[in-house]
C-alpha positions as CSV (number, residue, x, y, z in Angstrom):
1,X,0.0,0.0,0.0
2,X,1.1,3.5,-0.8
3,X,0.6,6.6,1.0
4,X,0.0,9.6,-0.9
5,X,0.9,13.2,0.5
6,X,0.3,16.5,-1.7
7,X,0.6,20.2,-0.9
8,X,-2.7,21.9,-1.7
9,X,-1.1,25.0,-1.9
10,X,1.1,24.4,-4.5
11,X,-0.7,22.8,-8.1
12,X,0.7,19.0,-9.0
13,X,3.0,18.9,-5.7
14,X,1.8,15.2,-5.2
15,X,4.3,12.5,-3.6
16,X,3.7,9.0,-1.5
17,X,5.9,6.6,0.4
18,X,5.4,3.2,2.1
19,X,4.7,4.9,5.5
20,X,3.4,7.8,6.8
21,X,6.9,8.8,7.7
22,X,8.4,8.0,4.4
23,X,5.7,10.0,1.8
24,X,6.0,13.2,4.3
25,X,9.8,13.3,4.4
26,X,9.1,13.0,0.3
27,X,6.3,15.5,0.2
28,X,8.8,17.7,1.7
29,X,11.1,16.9,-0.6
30,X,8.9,17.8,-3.4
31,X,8.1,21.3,-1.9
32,X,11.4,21.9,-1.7
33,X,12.3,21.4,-5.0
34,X,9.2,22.9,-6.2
35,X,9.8,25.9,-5.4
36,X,13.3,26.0,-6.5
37,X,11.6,26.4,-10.2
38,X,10.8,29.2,-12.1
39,X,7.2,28.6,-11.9
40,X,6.8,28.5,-8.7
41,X,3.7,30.6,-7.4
42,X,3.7,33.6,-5.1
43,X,2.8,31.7,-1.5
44,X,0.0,33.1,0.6
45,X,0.2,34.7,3.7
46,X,-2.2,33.0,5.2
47,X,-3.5,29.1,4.7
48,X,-5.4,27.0,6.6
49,X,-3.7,23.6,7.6
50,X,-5.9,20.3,7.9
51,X,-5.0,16.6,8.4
52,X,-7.3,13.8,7.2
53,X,-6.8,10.1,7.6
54,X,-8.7,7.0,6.0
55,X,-8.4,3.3,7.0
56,X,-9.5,0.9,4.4
């Protein structure tokens, strides 16, 4: 089973891992090198920050 993360925030910033642990050090990853490009969109100043989990 994979675990996917993604960064609302940011449009197509999608990553997983095997665990929990492993898809956010990845999502973090891909933030980071997200906005290291060119595109990379003016952040807001203020965002609201949810967590959601599902068991299947």
């Amino acid at each position: 089973m994979e675990i996917v993360a993604e960064c609302p925030v940011l449009p197509g910033c999608v990553s997983q891992g095997r665990t929990r642990e492993e898809a956010l050090a990845n999502i973090r990853e891909a933030i980071e090198l997200y906005l290291e490009t060119e595109e990379a969109p003016e952040l807001p100043t203020a965002f609201e920050v949810a967590e959601a989990e599902v068991i299947v």
